[in-house]
mmCIF file of the N, C-alpha and C atoms, coordinates in Angstrom:
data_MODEL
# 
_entry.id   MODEL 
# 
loop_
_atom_site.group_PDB 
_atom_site.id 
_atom_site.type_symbol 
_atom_site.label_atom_id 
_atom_site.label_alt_id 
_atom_site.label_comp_id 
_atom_site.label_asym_id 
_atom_site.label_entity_id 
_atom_site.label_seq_id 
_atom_site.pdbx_PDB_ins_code 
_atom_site.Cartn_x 
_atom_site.Cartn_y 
_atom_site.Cartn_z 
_atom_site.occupancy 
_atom_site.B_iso_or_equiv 
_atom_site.pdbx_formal_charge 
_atom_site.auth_seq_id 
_atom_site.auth_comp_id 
_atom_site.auth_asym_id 
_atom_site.auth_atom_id 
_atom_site.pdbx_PDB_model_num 
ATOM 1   N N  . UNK A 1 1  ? 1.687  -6.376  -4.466  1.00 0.00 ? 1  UNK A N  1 
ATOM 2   C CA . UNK A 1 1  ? 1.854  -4.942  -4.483  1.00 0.00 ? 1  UNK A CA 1 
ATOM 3   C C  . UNK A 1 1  ? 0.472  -4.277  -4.527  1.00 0.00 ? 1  UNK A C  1 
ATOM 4   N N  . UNK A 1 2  ? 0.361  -3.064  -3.652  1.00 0.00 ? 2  UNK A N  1 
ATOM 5   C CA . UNK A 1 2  ? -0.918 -2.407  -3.900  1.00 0.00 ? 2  UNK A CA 1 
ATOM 6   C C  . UNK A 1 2  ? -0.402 -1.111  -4.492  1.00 0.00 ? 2  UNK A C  1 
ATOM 7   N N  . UNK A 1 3  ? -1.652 -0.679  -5.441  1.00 0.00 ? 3  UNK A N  1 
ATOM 8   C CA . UNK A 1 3  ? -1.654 0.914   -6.416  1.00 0.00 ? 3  UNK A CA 1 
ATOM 9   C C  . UNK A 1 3  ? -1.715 1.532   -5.138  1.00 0.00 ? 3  UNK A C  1 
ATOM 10  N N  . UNK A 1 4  ? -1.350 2.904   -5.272  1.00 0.00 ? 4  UNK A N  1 
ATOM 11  C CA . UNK A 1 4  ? -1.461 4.039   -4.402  1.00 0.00 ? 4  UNK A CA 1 
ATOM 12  C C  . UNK A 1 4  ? -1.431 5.365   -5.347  1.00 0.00 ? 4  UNK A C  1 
ATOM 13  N N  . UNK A 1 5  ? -1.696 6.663   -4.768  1.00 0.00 ? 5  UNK A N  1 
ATOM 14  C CA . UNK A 1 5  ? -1.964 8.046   -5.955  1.00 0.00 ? 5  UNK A CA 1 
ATOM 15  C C  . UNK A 1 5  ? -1.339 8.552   -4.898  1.00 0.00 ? 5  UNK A C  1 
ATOM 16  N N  . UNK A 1 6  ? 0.111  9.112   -5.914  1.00 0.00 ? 6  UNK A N  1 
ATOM 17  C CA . UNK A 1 6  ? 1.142  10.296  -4.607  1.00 0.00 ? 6  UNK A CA 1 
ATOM 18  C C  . UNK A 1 6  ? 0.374  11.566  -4.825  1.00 0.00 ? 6  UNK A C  1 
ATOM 19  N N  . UNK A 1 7  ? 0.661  12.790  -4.143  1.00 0.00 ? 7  UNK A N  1 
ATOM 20  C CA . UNK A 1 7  ? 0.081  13.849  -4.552  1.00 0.00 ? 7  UNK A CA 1 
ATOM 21  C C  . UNK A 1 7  ? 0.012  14.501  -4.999  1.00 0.00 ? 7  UNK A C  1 
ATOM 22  N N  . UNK A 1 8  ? 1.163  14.394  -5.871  1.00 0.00 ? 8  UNK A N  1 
ATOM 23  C CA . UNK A 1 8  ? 1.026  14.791  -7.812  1.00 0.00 ? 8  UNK A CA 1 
ATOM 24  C C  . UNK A 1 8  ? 0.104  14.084  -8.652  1.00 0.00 ? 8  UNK A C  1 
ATOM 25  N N  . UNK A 1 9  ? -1.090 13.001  -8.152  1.00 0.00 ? 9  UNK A N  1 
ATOM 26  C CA . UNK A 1 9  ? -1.258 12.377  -8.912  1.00 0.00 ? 9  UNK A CA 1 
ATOM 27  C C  . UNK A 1 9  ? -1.191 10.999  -9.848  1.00 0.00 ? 9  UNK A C  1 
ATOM 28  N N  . UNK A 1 10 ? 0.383  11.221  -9.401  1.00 0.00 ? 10 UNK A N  1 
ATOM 29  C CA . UNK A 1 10 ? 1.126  10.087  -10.111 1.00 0.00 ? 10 UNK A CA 1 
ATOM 30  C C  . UNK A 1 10 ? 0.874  8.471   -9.591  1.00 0.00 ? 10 UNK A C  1 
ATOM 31  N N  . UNK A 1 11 ? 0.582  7.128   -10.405 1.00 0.00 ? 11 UNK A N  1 
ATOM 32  C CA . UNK A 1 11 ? 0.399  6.145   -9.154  1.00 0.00 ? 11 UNK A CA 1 
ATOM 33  C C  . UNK A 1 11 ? 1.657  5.141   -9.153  1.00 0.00 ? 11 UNK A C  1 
ATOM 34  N N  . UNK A 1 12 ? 1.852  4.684   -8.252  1.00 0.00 ? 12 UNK A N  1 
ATOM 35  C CA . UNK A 1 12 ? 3.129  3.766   -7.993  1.00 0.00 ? 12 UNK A CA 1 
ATOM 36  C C  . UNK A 1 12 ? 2.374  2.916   -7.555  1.00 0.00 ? 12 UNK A C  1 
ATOM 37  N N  . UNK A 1 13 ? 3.267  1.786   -7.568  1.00 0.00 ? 13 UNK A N  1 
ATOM 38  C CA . UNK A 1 13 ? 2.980  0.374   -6.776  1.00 0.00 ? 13 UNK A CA 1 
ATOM 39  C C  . UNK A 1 13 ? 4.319  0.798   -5.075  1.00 0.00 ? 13 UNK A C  1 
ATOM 40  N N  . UNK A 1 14 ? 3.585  -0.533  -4.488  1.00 0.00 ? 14 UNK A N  1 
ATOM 41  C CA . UNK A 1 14 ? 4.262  -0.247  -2.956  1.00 0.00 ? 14 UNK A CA 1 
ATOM 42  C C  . UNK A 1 14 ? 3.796  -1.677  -2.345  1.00 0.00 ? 14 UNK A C  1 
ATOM 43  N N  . UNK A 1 15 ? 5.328  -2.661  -1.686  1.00 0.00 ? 15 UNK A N  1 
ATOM 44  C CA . UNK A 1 15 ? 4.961  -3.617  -1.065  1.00 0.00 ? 15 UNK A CA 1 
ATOM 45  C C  . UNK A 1 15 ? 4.570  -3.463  0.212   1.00 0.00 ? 15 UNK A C  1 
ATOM 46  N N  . UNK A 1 16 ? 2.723  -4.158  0.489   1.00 0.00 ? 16 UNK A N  1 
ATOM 47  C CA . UNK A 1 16 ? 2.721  -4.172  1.675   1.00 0.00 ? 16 UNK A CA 1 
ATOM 48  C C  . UNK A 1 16 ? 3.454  -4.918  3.064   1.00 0.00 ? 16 UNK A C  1 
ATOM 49  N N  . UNK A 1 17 ? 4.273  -5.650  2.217   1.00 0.00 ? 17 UNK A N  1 
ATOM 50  C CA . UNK A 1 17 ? 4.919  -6.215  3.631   1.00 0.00 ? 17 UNK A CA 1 
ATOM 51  C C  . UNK A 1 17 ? 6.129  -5.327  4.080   1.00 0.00 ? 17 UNK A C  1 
ATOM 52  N N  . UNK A 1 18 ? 5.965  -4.423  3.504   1.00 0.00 ? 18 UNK A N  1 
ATOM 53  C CA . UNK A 1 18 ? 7.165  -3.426  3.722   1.00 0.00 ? 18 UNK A CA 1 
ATOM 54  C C  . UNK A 1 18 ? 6.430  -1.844  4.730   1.00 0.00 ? 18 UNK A C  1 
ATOM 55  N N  . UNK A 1 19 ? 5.496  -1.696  4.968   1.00 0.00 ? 19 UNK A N  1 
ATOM 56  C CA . UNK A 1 19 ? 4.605  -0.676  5.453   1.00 0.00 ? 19 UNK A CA 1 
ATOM 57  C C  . UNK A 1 19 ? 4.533  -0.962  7.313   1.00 0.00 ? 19 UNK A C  1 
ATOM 58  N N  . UNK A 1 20 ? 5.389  0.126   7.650   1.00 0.00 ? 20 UNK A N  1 
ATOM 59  C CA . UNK A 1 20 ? 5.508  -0.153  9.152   1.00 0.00 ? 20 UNK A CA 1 
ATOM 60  C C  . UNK A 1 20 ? 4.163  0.485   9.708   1.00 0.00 ? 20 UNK A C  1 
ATOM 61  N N  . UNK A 1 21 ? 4.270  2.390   9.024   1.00 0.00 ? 21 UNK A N  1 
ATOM 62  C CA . UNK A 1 21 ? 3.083  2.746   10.123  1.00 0.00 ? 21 UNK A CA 1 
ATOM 63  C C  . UNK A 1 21 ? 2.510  3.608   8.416   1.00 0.00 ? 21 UNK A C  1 
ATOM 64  N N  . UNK A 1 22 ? 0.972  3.963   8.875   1.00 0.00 ? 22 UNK A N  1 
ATOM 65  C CA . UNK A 1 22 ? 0.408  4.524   8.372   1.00 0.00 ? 22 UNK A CA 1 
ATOM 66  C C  . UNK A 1 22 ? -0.473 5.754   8.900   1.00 0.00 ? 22 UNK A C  1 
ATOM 67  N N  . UNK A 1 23 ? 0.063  6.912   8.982   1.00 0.00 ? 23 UNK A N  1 
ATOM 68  C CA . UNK A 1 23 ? -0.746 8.119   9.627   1.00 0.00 ? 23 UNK A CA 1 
ATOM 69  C C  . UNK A 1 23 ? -1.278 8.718   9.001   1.00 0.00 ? 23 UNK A C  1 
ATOM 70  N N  . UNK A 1 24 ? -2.146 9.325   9.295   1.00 0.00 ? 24 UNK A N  1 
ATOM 71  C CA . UNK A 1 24 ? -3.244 10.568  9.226   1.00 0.00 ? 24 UNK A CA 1 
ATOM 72  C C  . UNK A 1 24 ? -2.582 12.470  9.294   1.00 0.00 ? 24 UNK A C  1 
ATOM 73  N N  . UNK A 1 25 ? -2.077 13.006  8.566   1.00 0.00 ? 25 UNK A N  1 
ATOM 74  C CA . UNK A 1 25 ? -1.128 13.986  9.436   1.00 0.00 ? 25 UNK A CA 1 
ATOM 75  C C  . UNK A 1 25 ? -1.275 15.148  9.012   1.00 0.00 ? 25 UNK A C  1 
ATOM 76  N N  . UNK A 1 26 ? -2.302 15.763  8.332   1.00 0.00 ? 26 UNK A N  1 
ATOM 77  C CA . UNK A 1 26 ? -3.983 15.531  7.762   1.00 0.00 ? 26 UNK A CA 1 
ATOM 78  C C  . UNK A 1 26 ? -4.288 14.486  6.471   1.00 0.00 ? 26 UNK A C  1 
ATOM 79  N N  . UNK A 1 27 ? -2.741 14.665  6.050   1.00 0.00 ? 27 UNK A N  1 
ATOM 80  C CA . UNK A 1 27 ? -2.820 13.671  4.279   1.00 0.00 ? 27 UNK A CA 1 
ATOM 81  C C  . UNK A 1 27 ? -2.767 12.507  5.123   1.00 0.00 ? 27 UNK A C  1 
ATOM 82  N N  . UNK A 1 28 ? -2.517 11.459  4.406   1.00 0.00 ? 28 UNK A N  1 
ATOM 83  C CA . UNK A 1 28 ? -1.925 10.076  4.602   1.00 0.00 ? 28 UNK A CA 1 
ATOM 84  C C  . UNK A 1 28 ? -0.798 9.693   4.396   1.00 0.00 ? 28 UNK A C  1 
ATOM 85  N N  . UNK A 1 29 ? -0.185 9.410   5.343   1.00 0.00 ? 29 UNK A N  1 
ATOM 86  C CA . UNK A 1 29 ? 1.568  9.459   5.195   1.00 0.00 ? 29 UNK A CA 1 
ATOM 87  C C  . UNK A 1 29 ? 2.016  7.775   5.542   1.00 0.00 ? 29 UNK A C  1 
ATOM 88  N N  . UNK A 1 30 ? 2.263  7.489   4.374   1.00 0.00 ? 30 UNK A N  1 
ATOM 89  C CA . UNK A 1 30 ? 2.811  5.532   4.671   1.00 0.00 ? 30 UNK A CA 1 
ATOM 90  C C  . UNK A 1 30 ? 4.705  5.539   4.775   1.00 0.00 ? 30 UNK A C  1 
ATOM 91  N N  . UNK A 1 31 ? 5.288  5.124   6.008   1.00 0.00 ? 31 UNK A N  1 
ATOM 92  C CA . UNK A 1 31 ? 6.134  4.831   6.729   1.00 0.00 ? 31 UNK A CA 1 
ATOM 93  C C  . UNK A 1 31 ? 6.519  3.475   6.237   1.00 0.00 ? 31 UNK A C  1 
ATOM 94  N N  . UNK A 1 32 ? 7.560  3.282   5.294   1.00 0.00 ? 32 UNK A N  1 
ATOM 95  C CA . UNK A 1 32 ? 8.346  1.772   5.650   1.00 0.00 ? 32 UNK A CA 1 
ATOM 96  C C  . UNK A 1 32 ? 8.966  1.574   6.545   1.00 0.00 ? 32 UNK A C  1 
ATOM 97  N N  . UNK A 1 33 ? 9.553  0.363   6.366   1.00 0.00 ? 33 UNK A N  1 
ATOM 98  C CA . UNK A 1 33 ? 10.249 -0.221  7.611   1.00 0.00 ? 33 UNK A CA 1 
ATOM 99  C C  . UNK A 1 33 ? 12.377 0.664   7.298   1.00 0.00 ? 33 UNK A C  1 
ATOM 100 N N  . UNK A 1 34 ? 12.274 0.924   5.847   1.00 0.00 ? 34 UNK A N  1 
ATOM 101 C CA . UNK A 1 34 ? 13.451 1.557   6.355   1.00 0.00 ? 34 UNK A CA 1 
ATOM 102 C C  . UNK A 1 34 ? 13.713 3.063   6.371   1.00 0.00 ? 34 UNK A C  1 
ATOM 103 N N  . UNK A 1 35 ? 12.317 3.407   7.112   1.00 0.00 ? 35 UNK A N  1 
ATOM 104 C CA . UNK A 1 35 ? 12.371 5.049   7.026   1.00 0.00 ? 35 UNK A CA 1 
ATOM 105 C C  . UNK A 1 35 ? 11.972 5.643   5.805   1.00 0.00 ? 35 UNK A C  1 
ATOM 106 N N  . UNK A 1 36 ? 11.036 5.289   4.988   1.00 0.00 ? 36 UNK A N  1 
ATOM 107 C CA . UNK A 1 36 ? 11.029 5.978   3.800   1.00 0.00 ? 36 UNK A CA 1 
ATOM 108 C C  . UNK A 1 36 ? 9.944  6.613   3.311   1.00 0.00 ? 36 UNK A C  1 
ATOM 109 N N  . UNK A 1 37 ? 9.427  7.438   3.424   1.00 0.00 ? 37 UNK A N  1 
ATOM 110 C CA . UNK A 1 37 ? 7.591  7.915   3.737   1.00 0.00 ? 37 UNK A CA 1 
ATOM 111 C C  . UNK A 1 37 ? 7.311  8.706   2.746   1.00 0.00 ? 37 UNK A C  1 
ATOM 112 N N  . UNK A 1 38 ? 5.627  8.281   2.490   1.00 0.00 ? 38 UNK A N  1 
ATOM 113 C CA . UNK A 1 38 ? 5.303  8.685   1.305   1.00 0.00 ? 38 UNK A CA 1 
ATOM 114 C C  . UNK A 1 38 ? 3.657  9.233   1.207   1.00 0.00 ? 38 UNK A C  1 
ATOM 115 N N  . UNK A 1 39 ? 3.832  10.384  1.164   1.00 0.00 ? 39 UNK A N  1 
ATOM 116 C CA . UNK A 1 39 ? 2.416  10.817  0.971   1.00 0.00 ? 39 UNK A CA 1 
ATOM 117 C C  . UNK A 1 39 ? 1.430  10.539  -0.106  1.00 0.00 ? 39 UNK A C  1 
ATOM 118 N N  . UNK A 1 40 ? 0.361  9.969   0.277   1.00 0.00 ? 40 UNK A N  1 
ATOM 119 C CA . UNK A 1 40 ? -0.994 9.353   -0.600  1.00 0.00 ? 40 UNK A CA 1 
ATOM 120 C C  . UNK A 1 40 ? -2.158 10.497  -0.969  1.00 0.00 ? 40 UNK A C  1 
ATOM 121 N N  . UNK A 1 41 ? -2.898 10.355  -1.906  1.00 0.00 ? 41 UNK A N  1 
ATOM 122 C CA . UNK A 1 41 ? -4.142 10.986  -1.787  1.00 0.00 ? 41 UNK A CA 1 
ATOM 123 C C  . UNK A 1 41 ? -5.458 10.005  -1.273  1.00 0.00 ? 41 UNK A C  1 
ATOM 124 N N  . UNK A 1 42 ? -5.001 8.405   -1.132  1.00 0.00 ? 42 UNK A N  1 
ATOM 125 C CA . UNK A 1 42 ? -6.199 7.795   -0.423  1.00 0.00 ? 42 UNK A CA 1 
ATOM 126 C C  . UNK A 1 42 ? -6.045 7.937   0.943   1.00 0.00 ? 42 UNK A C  1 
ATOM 127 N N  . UNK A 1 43 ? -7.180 7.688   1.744   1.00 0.00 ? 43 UNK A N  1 
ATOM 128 C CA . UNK A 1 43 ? -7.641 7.647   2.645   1.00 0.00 ? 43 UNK A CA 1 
ATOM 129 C C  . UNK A 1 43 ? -6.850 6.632   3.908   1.00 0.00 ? 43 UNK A C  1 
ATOM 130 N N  . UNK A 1 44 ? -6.723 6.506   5.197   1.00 0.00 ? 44 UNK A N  1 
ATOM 131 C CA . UNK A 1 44 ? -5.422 5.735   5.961   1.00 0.00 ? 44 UNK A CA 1 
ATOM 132 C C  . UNK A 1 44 ? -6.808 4.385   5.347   1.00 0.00 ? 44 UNK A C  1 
ATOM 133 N N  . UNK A 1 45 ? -8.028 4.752   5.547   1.00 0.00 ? 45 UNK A N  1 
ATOM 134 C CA . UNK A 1 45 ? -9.266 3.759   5.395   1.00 0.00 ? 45 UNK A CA 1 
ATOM 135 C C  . UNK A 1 45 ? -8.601 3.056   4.032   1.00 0.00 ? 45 UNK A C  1 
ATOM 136 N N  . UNK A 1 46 ? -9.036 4.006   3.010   1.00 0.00 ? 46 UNK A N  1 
ATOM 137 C CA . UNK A 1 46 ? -8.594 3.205   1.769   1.00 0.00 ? 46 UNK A CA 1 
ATOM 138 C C  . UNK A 1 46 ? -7.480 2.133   1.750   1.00 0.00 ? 46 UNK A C  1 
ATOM 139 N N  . UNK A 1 47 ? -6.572 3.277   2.153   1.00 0.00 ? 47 UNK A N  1 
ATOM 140 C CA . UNK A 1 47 ? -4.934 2.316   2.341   1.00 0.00 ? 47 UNK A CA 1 
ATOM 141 C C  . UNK A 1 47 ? -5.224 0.969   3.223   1.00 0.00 ? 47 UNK A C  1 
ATOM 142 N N  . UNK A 1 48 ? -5.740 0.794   4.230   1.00 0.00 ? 48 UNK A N  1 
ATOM 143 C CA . UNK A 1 48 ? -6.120 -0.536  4.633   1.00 0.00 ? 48 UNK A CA 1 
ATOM 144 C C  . UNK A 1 48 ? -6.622 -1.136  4.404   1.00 0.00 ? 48 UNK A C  1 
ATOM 145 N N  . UNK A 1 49 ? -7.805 -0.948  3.706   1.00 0.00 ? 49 UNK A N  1 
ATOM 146 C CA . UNK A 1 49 ? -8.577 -2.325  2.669   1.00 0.00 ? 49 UNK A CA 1 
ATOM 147 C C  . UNK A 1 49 ? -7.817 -2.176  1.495   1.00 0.00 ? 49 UNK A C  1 
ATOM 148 N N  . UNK A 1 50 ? -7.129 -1.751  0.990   1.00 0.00 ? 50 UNK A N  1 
ATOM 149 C CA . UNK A 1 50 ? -6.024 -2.323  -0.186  1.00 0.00 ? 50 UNK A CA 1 
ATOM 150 C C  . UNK A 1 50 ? -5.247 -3.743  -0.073  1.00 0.00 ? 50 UNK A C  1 
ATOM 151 N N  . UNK A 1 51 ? -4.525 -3.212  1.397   1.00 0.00 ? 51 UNK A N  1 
ATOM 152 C CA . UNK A 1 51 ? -3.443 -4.127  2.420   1.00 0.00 ? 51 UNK A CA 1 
ATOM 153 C C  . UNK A 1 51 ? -4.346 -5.390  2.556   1.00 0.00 ? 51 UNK A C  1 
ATOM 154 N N  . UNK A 1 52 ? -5.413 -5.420  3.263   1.00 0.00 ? 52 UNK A N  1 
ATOM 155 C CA . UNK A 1 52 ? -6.156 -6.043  3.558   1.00 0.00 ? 52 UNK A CA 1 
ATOM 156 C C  . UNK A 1 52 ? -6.988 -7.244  2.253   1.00 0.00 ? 52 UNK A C  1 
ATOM 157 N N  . UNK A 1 53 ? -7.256 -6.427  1.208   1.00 0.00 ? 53 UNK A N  1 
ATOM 158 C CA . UNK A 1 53 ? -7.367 -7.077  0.108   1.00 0.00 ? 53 UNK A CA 1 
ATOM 159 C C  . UNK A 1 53 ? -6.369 -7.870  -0.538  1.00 0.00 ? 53 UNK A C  1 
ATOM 160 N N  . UNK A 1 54 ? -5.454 -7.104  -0.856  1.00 0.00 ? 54 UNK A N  1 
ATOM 161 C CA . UNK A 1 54 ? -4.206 -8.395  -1.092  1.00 0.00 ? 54 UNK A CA 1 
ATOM 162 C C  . UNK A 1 54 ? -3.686 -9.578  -0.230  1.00 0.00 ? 54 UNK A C  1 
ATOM 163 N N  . UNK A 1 55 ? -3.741 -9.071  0.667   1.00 0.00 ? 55 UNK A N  1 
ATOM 164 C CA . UNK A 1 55 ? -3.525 -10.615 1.920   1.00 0.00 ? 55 UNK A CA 1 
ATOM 165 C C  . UNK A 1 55 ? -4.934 -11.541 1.725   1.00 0.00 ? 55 UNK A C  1 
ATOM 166 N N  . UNK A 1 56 ? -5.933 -10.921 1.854   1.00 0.00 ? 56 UNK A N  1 
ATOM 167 C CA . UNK A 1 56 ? -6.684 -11.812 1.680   1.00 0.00 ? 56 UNK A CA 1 
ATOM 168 C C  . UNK A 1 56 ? -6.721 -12.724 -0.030  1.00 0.00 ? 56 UNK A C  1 
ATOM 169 N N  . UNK A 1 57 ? -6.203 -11.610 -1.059  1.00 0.00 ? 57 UNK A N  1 
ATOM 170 C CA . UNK A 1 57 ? -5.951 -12.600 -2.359  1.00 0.00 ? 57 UNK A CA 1 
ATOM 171 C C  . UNK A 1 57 ? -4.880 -13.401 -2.169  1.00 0.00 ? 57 UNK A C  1 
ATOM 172 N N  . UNK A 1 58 ? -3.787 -13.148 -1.280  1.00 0.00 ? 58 UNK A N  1 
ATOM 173 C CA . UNK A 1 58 ? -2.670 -14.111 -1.460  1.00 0.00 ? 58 UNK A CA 1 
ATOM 174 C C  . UNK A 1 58 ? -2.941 -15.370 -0.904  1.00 0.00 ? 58 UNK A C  1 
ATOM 175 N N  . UNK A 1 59 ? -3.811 -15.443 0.611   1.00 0.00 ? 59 UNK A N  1 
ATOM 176 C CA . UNK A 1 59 ? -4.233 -16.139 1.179   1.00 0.00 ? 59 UNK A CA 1 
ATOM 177 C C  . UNK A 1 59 ? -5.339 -17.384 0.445   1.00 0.00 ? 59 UNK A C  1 
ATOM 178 N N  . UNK A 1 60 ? -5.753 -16.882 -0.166  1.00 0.00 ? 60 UNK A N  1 
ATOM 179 C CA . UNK A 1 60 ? -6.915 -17.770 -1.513  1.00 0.00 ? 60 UNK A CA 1 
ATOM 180 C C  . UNK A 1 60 ? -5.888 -18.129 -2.439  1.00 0.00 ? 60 UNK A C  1 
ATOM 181 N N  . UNK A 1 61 ? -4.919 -16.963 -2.829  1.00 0.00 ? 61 UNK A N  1 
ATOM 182 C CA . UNK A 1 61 ? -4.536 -18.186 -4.243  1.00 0.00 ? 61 UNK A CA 1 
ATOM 183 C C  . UNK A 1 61 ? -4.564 -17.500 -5.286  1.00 0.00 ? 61 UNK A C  1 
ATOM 184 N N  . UNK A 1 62 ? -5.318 -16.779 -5.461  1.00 0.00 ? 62 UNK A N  1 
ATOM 185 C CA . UNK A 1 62 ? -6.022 -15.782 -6.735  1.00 0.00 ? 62 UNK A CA 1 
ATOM 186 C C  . UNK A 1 62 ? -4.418 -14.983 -7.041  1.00 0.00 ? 62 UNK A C  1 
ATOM 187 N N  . UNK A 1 63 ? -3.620 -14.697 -6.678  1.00 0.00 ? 63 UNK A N  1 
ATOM 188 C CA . UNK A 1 63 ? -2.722 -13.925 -7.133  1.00 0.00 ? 63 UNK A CA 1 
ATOM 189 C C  . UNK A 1 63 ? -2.019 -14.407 -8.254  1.00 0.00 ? 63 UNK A C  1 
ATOM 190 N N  . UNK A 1 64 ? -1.804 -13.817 -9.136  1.00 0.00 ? 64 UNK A N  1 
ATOM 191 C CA . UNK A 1 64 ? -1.117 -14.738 -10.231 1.00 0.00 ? 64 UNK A CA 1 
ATOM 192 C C  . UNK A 1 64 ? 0.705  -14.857 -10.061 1.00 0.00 ? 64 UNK A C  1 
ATOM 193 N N  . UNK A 1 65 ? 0.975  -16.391 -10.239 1.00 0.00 ? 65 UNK A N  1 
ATOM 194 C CA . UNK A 1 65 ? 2.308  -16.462 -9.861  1.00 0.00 ? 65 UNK A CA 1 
ATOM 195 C C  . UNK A 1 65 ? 3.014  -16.756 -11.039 1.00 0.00 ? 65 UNK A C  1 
ATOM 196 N N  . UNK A 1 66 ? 4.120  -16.112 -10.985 1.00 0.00 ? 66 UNK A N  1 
ATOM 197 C CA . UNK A 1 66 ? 5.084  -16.843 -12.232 1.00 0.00 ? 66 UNK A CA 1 
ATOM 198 C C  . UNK A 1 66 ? 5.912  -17.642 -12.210 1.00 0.00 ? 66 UNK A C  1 
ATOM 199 N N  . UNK A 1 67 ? 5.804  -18.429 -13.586 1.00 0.00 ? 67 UNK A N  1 
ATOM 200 C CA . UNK A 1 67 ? 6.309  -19.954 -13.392 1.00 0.00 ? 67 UNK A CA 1 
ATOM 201 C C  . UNK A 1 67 ? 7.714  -19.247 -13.833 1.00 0.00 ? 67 UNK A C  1 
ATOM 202 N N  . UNK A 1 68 ? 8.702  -20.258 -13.453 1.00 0.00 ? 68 UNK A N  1 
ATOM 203 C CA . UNK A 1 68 ? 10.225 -20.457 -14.045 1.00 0.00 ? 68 UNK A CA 1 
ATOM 204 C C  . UNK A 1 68 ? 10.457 -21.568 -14.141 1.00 0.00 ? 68 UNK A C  1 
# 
């Protein structure tokens, strides 16, 4: 999951494998895959090295997993 800041402020988490499109529309507006869109105060830039950062932690390993 990556942090994001809606534009109240407020921050949520949000799965990136769930993020279809990401526009510019002057804010930053993130599009899931089932229609569900959500305006950011980061940058479309920011928002992609977030995405980009977590794939690359999942890809290494570094993510912490829980045992059962």
């Amino acid at each position: 999951m990556i942090e994001l800041t809606k534009m109240n402020s407020s921050k949520f988490f949000i799965n990136p494998h769930l993020i279809e499109i990401i526009e510019n529309t002057p804010d930053t507006m993130i599009t899931t895959i089932s229609d569900k869109k959500y305006y950011v105060l980061e940058s479309v830039e920011e928002v992609t090295e977030k995405i980009n950062n977590y794939f690359k932690d999942i890809n290494s390993g570094r993510q912490k997993r829980n045992k059962t």
